[in-house]
C-alpha positions in Angstrom: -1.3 8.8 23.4 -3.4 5.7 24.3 -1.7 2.7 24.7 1.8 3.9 24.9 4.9 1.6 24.5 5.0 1.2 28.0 3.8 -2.3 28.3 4.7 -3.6 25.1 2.6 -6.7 25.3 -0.6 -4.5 24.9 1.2 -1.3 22.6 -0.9 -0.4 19.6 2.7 -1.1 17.6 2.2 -4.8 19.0 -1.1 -5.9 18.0 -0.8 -4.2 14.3 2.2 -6.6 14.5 0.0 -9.4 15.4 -2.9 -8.4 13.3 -0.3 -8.6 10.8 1.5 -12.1 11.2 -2.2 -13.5 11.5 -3.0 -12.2 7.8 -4.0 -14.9 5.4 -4.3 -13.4 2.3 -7.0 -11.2 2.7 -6.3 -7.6 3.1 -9.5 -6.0 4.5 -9.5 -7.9 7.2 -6.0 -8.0 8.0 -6.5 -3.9 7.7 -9.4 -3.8 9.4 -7.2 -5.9 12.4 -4.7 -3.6 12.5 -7.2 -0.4 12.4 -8.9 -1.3 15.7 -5.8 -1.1 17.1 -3.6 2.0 15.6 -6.2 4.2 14.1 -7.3 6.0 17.2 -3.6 6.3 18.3 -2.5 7.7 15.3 -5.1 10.2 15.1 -5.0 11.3 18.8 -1.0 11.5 18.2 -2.3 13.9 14.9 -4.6 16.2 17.1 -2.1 16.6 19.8 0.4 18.0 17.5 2.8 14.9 17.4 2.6 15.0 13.6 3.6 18.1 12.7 6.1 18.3 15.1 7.6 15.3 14.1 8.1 16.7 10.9 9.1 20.0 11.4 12.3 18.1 13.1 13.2 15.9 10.2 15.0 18.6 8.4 17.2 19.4 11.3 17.6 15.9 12.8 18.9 14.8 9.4 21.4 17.6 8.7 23.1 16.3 12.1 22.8 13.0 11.3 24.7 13.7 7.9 27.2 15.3 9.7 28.2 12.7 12.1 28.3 9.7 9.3 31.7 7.7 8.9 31.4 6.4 5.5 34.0 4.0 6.1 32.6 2.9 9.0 29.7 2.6 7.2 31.2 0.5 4.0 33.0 -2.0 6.9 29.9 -2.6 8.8 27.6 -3.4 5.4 30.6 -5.8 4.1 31.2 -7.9 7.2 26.9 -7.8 7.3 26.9 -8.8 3.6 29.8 -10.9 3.3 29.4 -14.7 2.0 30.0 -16.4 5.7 27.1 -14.4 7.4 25.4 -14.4 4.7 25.3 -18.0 4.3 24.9 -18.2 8.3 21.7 -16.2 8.2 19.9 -18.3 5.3 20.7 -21.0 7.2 19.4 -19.7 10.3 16.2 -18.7 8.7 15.8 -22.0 6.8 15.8 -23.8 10.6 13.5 -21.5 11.8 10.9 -21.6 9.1 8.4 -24.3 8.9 8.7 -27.3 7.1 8.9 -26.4 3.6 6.1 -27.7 2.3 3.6 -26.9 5.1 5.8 -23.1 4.4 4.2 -23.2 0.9 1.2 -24.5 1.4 0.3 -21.7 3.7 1.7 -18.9 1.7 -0.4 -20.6 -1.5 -3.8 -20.1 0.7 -2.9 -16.7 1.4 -2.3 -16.0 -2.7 -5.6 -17.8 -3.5 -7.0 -15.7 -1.0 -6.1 -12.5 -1.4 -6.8 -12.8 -5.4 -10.5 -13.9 -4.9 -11.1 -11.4 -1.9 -10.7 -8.8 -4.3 -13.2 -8.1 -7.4 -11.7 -7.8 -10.6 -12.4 -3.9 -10.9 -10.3 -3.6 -7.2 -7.6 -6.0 -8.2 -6.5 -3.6 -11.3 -7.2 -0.7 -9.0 -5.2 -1.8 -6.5 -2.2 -3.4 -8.4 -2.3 -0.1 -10.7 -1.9 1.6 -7.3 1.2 -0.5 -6.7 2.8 0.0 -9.6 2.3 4.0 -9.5 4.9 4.2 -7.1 8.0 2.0 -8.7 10.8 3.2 -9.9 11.4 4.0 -13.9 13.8 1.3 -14.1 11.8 -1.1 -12.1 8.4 0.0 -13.5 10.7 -0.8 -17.0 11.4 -4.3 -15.8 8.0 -5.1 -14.9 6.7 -4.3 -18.6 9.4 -5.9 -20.0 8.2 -9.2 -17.9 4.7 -8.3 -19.2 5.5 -8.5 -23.0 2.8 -7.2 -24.8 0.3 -7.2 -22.9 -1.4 -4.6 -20.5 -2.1 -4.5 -16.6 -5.4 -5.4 -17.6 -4.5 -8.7 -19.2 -2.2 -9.7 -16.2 -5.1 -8.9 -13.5 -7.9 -11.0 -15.6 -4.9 -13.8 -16.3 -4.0 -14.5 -12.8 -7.7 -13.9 -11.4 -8.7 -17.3 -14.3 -5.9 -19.3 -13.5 -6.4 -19.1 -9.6 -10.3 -19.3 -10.3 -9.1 -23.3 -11.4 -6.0 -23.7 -9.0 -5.9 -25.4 -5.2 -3.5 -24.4 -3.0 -1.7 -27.3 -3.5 -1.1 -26.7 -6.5 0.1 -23.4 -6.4 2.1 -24.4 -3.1 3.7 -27.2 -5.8 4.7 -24.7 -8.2 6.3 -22.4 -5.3 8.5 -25.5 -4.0 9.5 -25.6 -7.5 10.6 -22.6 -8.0 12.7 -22.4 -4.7 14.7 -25.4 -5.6 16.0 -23.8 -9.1 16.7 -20.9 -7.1 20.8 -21.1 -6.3 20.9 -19.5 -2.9 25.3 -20.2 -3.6 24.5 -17.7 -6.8 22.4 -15.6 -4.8 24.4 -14.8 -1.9 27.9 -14.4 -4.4 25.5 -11.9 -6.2 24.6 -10.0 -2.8 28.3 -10.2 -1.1 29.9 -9.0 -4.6 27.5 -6.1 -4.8 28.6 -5.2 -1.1 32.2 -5.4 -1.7 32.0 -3.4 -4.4 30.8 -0.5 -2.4 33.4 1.8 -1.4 33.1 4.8 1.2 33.5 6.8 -2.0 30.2 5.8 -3.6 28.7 5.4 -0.5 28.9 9.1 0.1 28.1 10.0 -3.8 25.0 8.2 -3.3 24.0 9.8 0.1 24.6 12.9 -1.5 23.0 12.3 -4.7 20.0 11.8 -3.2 19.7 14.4 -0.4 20.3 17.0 -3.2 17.6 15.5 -5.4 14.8 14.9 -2.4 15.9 16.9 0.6 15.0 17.3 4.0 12.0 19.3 3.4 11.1 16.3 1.0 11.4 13.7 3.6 9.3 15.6 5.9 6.6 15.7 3.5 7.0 12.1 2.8 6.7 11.3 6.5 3.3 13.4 6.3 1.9 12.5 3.7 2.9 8.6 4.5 0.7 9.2 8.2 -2.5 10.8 6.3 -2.5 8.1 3.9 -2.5 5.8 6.6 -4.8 6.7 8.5 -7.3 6.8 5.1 -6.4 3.9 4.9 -7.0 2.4 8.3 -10.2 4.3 8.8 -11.8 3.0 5.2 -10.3 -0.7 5.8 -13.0 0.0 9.5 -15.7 1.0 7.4 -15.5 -2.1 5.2 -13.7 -1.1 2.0 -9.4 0.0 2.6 -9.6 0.8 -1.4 -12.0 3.5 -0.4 -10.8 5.9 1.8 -12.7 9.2 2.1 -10.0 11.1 0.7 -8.5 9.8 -1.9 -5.9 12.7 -2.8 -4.2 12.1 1.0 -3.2 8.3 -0.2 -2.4 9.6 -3.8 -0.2 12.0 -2.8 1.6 9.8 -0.5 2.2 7.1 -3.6 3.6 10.2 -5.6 6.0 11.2 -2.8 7.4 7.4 -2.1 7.4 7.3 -6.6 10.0 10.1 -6.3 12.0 8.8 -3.3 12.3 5.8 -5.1 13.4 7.0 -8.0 15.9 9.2 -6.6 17.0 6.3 -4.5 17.1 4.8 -7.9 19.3 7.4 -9.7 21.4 7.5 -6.8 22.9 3.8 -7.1 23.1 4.3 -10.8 24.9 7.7 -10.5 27.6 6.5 -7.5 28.0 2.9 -10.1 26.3 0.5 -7.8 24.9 -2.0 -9.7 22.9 -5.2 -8.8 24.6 -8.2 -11.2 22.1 -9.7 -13.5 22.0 -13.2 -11.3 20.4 -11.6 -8.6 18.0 -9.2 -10.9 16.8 -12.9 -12.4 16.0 -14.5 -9.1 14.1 -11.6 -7.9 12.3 -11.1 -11.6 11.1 -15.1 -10.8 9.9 -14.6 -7.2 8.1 -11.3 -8.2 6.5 -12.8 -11.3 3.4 -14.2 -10.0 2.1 -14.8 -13.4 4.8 -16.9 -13.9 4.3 -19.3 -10.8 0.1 -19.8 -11.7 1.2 -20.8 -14.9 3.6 -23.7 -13.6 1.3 -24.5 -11.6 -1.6 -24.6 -14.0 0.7 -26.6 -16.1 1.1 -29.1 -12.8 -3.0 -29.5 -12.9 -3.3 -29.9 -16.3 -0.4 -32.6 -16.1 -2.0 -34.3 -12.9 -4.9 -33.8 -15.2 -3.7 -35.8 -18.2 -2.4 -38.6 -15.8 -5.8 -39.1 -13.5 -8.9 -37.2 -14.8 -9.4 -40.0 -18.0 -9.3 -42.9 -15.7 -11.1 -41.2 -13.0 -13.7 -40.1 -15.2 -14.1 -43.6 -16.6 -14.2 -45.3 -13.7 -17.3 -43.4 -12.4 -19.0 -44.7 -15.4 -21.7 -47.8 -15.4 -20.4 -51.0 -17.0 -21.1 -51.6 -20.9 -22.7 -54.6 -21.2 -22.3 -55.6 -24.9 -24.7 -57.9 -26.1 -24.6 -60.2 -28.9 -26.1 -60.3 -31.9 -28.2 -63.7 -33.0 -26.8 -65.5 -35.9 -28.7 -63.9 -39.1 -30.8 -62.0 -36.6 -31.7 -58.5 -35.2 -30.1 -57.6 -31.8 -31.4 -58.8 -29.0 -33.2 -56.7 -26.5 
């Protein structure tokens, strides 16, 4: 295999990750980045039988793994990960690493604006239709729910007219609004509560759960299917267009595989009574709801609007010069 992990400063796993921390909202390039790099590796890895080898193991690699699992082992390790302190300790961390904020939002604005306009309208429903294919019934039930009555069609053409009018500081505005009313206190009580309520009992209902409803043999395919589609999806992205691979079926197959494993995965919490408390489903409802942020921030223009435009538009005007009229006479002039 070309390239191999010795020298990981020049791996084909390192440069996709590059090619990805440099993407800035548009995805065919960002694609196209990461396909000069991993394409050829992937498909000389296919041709020398790595592939299928790989997954012709997964059944039997998995069946050990299940056997050697200590659930309570397991259930200790996720609730000292998940507890409140490290919680707290690791949004912390993260916040000092970040950026400053606003510079933080200002770039992940661009990328938005960017990666709405980089698409055409006919590719933007394509491709969010494509997205949604592969959620979850109770997610995919969420999402319509946010939607109201209207249809994807409506979202796609809503969001592609408001960023049509938006900067990126305006949209970066509405982001930094929407992180302050976010309680990271409610948050991370919502996450560590949902942790400590795990027990090695539902831990291994839920294991079990789902590798009865999408076994081994299932997760091979998965693994398959999720390698063709990629490189589809590499190769087209080289060509000029990722949302037209040559074989279609290869990446639609994949997105029915990963539906099913989700909704298994799905199932699975539901069935072993892990539930997410409705604090945290609300702040990830608002940071998923993109429709939501372009209109606040639409509503930020049209209020900067209100405040500027009518004295910016009058002041560009020529002086009126008013003249007067004679006593008992026409106007002059």
């Amino acid at each position: 295999m070309q390239n191999s992990g010795k020298d990981d400063n020049i791996s084909p796993l390192k440069q996709a990750a590059d090619a990805l921390n440099t993407h800035d909202g548009n995805v065919q390039k960002t694609l196209a980045r990461m396909a000069d790099v991993t394409l050829a590796p992937l498909q000389q890895a296919r041709t020398e039988g790595t592939l299928a080898q790989k997954t012709a193991d997964i059944p039997t690699v998995l069946g050990f793994i299940m056997a050697q699992l200590d659930f309570e082992d397991m259930v200790f390790t996720l609730q000292a990960a998940l507890d409140r302190k490290s919680l707290t300790q690791h949004f912390k961390a993260a916040a000092a690493d970040a950026p400053e904020k606003n510079a933080l939002m200002l770039k992940r604005a661009r990328e938005l604006k960017i990666q709405v306009e980089s698409l055409s309208e006919e590719k933007h429903i394509a491709f969010s239709s494509a997205i949604e294919g592969i959620l979850p019934p109770g997610l995919a039930a969420a999402v319509n729910t946010l939607r109201g009555d209207k249809t994807l069609t409506d979202e796609v053409r809503e969001v592609r007219a408001l960023v049509k009018n938006l900067t990126p500081e305006h949209i970066a505005q509405a982001m930094l609004a929407r992180d302050s009313r976010t309680n990271s206190q409610e948050v991370i009580g919502a996450i560590a509560d949902t942790a400590a309520a795990v027990t090695p009992e539902k831990l291994r209902s839920f294991l079990l759960y789902s590798l009865e409803n999408f076994n081994g043999g299932e997760i091979a395919m998965l693994y398959k299917r999720a390698w063709e589609a990629a490189e589809e999806v590499l190769e087209a992205a080289q060509n000029g267009d990722f949302m037209s691979p040559k074989n279609p079926r290869k990446v639609k197959a994949f997105g029915q595989s990963l539906q099913q494993a989700l909704s298994v995965i799905e199932e699975g919490l539901e069935h072993a009574g892990i539930t997410l408390p409705q604090k945290l489903k609300d702040a990830v409802a608002d940071y998923v709801d993109s429709n939501r942020l372009l209109r606040q921030a639409e509503a930020l223009r049209q209020a900067e609007l209100a405040k500027t435009g009518t004295q910016n538009d009058v002041s560009t005007l020529a002086p009126i010069n008013i003249r007067r009229r004679n006593k008992g006479g026409p106007a002059n002039g």
